[in-house]
SEKEKOL-90131 format. One record per residue: residue in one letter; x, y, z of N, C-alpha, C, O in turn. Coordinates in pm, whole numbers, plus 50000, padded with zeros to 5 digits. Layout:
N
AXYZXYZXYZXYZ;...
***
This chain:
282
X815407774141609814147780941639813297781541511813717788441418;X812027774341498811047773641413810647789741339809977796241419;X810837795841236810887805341178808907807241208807987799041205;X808967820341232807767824241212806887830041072807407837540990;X805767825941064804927830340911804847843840895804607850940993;X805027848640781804807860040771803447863040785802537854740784;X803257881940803801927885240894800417880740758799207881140778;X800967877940666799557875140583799577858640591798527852640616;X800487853440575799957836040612799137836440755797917834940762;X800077838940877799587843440929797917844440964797257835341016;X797267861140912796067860440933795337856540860794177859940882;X795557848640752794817840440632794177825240729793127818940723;X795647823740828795047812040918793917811441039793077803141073;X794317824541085793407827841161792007831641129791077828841206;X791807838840999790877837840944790067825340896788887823140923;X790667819340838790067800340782789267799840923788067798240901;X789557800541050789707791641168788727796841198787827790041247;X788507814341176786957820141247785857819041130784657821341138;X786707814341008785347816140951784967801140926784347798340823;X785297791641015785287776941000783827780541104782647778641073;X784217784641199783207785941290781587794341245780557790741301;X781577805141140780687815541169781077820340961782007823640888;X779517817240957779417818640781778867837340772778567843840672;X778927842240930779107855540931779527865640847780677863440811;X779057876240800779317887140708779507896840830778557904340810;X779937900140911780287912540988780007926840944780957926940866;X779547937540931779487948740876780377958940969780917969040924;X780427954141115781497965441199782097958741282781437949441328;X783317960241326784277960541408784317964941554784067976841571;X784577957541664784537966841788785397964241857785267952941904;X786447970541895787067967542013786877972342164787027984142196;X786587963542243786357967642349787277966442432787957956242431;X787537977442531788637975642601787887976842812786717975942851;X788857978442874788457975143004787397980743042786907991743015;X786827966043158785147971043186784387974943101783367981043135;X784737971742935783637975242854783097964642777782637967842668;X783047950642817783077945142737781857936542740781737925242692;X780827944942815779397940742836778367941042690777437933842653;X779067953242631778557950042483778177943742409777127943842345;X779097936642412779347917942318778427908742401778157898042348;X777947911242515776737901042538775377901642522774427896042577;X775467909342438773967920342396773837906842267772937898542275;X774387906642208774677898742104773717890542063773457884142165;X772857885841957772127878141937772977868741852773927872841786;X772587855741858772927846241771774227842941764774747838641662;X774807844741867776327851141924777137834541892776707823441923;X778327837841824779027827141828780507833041884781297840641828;X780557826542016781707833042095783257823242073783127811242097;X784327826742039785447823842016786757826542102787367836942077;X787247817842206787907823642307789517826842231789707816742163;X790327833042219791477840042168792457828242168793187824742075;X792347823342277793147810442250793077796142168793967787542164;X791517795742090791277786642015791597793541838791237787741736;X792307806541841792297809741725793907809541700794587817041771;X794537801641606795877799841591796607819141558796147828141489;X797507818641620798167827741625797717846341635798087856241572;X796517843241773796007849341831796057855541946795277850042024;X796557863541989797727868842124796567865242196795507863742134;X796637862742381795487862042461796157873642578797227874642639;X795037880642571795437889142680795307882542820794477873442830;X796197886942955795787878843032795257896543160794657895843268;X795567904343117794477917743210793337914543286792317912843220;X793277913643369791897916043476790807924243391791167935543357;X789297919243344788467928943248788677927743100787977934843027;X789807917143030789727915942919789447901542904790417893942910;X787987895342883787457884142845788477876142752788667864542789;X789107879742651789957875642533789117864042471789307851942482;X787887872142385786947863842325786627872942221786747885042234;X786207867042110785417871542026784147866142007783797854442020;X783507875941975782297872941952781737879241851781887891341833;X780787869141750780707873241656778847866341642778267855441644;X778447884041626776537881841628775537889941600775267883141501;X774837897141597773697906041557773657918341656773717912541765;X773607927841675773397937141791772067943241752771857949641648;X771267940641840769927946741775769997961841790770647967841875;X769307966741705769137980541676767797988941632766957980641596;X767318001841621766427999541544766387998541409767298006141377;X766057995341337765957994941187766267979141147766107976741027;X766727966941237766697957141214768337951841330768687958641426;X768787943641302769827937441408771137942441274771027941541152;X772197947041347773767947941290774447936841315774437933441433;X775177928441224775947917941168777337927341210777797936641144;X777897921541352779377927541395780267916841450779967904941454;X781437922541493782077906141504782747917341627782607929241597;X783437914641761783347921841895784707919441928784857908041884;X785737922641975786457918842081786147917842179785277926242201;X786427909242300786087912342468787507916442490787937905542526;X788637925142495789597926342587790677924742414790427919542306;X791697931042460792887931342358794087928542486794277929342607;X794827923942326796427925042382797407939542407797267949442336;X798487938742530798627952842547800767949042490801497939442511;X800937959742432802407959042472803387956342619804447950042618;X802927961242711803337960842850803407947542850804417944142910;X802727937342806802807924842861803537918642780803187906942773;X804447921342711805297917042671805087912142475805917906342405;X804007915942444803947916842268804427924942242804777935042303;X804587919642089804907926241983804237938741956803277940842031;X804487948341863803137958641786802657950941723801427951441724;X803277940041638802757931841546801547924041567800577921841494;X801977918741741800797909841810799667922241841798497920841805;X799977930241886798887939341984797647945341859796457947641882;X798427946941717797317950841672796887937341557796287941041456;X797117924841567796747912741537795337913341553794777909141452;X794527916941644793387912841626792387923841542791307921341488;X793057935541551792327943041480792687938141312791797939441228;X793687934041283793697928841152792877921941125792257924441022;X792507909641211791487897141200789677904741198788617900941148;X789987913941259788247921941230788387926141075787857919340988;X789077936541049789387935840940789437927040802788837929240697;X790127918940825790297906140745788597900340702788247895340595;X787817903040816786777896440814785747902240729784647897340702;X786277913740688785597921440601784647936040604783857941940530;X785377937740761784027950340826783907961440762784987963540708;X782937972140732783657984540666783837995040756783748006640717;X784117991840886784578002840938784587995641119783717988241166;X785547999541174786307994441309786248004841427787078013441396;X785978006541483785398013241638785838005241765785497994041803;X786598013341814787838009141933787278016941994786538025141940;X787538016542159787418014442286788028014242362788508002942369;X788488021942454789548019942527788848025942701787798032242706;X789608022742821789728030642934790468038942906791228035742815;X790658054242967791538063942951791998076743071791168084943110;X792918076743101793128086843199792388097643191791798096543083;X791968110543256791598125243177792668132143195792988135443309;X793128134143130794628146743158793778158543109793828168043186;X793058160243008792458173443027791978176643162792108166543231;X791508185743225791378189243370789698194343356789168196643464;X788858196243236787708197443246786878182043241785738178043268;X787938177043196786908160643179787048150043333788018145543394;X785748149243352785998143243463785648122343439785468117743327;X785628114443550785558096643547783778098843498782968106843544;X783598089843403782528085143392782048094043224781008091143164;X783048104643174782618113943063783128100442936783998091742946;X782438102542855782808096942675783268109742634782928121142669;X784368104242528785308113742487785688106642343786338096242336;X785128114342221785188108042089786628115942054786848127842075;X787808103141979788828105241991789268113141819789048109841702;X789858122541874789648132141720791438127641691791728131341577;X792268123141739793478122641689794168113441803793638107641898;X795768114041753796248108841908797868109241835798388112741729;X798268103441965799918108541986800538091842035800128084642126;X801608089641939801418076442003803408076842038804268076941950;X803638076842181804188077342313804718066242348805548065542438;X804128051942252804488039042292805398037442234805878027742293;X806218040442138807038031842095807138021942027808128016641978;X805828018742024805138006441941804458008041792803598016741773;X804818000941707804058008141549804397994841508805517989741510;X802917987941458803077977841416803197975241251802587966041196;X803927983041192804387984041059805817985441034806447985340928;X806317987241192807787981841155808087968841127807547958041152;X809307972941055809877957240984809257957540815808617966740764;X809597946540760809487943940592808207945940602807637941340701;X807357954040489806087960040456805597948540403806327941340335;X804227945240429803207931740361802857940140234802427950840276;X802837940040092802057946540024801077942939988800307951139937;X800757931239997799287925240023798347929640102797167928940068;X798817936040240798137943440375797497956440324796307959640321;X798927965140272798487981340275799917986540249800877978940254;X800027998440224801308005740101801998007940247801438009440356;X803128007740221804378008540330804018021640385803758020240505;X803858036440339803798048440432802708049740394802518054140281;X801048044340523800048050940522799948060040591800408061240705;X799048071240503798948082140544797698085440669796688078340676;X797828091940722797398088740895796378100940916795368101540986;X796898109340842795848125840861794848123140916794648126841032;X793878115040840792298111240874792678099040945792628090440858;X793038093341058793438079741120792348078441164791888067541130;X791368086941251790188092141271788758095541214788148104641270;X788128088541099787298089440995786718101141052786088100341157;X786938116240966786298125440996784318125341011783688130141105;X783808119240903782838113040887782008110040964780938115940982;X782578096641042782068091541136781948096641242780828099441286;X783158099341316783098109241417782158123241423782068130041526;X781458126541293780648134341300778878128041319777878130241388;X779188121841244777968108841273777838106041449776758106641509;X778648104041491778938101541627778568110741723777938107841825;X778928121341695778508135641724777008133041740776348132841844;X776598130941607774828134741565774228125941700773838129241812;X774398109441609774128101541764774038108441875772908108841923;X774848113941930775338117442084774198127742134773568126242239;X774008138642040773088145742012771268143942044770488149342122;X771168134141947769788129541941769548120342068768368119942100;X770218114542129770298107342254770318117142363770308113342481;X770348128842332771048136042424772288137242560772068142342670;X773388131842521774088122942569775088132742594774968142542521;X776028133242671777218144242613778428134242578778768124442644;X778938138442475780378133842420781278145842395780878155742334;X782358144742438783588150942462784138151342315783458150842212;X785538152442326786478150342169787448157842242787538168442303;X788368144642200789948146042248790998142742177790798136242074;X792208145942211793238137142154793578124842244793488125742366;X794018111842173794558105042280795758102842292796378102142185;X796518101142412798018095642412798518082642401797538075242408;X799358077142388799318064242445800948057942458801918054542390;X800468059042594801638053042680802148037242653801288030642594;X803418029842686803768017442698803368011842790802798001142767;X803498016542934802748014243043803638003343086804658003443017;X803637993543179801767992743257802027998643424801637994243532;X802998012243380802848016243516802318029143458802748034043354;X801118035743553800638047943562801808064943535802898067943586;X801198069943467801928083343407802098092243567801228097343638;X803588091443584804088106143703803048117243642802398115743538;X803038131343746802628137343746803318147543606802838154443517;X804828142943655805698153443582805068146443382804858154643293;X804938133843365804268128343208803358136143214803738144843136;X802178140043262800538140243272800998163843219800448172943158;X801878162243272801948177043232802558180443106802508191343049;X803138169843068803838165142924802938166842855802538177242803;X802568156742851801338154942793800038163342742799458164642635;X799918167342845798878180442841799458190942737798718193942643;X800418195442742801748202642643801628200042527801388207842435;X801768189542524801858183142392800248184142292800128183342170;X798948186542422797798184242362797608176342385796708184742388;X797348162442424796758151042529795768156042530795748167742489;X794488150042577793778156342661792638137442749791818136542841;X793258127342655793518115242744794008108942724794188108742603;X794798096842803795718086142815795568072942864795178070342978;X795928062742758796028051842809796928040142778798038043842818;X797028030442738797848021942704797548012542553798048001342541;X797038015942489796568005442398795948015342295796048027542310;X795148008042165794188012642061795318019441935795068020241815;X796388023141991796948035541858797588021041764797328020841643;X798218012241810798398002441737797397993741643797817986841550;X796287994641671795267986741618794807999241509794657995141394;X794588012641529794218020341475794958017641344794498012441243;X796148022041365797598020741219797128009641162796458011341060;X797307997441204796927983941185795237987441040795077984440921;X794457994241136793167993541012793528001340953793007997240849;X794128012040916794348022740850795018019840673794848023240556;X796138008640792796798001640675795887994740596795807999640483;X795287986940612794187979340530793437987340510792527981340451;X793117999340520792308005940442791038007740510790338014040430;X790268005140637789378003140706789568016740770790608022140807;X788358020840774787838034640848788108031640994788028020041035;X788328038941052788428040441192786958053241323786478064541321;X786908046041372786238060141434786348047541640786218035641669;X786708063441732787248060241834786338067041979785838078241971;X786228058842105785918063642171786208061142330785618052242391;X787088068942385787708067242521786258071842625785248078942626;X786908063242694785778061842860786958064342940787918056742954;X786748078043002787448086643108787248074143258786148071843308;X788408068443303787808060743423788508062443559788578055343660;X789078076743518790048081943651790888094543590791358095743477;X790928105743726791578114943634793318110343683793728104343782;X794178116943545795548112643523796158118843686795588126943759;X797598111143711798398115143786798778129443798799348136043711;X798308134343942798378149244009796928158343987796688169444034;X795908148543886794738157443924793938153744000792978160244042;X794408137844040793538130644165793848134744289794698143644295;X793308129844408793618130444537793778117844594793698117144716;X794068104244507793568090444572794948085544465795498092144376;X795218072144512796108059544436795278060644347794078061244370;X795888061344204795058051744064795288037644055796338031444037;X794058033444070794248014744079793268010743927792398017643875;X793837995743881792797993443779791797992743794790957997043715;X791457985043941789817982844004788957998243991787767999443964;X789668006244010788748017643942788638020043833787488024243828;X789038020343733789288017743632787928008943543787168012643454;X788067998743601786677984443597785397988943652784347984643605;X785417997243748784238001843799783828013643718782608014743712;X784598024343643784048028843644783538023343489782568029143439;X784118013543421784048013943263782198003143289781258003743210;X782217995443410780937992943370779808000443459778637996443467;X780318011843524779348021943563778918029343404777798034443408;X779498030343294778938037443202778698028243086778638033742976;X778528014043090778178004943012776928011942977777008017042866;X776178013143018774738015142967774288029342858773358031742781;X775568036442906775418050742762776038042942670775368038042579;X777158040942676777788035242551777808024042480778478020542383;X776848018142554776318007242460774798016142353774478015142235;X774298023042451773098030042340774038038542278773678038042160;X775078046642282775648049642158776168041942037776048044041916;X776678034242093777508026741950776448020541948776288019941826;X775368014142003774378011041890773258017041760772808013141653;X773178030941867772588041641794773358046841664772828053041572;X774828043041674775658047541593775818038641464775608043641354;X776098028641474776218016041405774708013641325774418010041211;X774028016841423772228013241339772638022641207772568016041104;X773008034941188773668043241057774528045441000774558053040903;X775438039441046776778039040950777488026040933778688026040906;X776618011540953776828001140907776007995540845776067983640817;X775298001540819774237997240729774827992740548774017988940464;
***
């Protein structure tokens, strides 16, 4: 069995490969996760990169995750933002690594952004947040099992025990706030959980959870988070409520809701993170 590269050859290759394509300077990071990935077509000057043309690039295969990058201008006011996008990530459930799942957030990273903004769908286990609320993620609990810093430490990447306190750029998230504000928009602030999945949380988890401080859940982002943290990249987070968690509904939770509702609220959260980004990527 052909030995695999370690994780900095690795994204040194993947990097050559996107920046073969795109003489791009990126200033922010985005990950978009389900039904959100209308963002990235806002894009001016857009040079789109499908996941599978980038060597050692997980491809998600999820219903709602494009598995593209795109890398282009987001207009704003004060002039267009230089960002580089995910359409869709890789999930653990499907059988990656931590190593793979937060791979692409390394490659934003790598690319030089100064600061990374994830995206996710998310259950509401809080019981005041209802489908369709933004919820800026002040912390989280990570439930998966997954930490993509196990195994031999890169010291080239980032120091073996990063410290996580702020995983959450206090900063930004206040910035985020302001945004939300001046838009007059409402944004929430939660903790998030994050499950292995890819089966939906029993009622008896969702009360766990809540216990624990949850207040939403989903499957993905806490890996990618660690992932920038380690490299040193600011983080700032924002869940799209797209169904409430198991036992506060009255209906099956299906993904198709899920998809509906993430591009029923495409249109706030794209004027936020642009409103947001117009000031803190500058």
């Amino acid at each position: 069995m052909t030995k695999r590269a370690d994780l900095s050859t690795r994204l040194s290759y993947a990097l050559a490969w996107v920046r073969g394509r795109t003489d791009a300077g990126p200033a922010a990071g985005i990950v978009l996760g389900s039904g959100l990935a209308g963002l990235a077509d806002r894009l001016e000057r857009a040079v789109v990169i499908p996941y599978a043309e980038i060597p050692g690039f997980p491809v998600s295969k999820v219903p709602g995750h494009h598995a593209r990058l795109v890398v282009g201008d987001l207009p704003a006011d004060g002039g267009p933002i230089p960002v580089v996008a995910m359409q869709g990530r890789a999930h653990g459930y499907e059988g990656w690594s931590a190593e793979d799942v937060a791979f692409g957030a390394r490659v934003l990273c790598g690319l030089g952004v100064k600061l990374l903004l994830v995206t996710n769908a998310a259950g509401g286990v809080n019981p005041s947040f209802g489908p369709g609320d933004l919820v800026r993620i002040t912390d989280h609990l990570n439930l998966s099992g997954l930490n993509p810093l196990v195994g031999e430490n890169d010291d080239r990447l980032g120091t073996r025990f990063p410290d996580l306190t702020e995983a959450y750029d206090p900063a930004l998230g206040a910035l985020l706030d302001e945004v939300a504000r001046a838009q007059d928009l409402p944004l929430r602030s939660g903790v998030y959980a994050c499950m292995l999945g890819p089966s939906y949380e029993t009622p008896a988890e969702i009360r766990m959870l809540r216990a624990l401080g949850a207040d939403v859940v989903g499957m993905s982002t806490v890996p990618e988070v660690i992932a920038a943290r380690h490299m040193r990249v600011r983080v700032v987070g924002i869940s799209v409520v797209t169904n409430l968690a198991a036992g506060l509904a009255r209906r099956t939770l299906t993904h198709e809701e899920v998809q509906a509702t993430g591009a029923r609220v495409e249109a706030r959260l794209t004027a936020l993170v642009t409103g947001f980004l117009a000031r803190a990527a500058r």
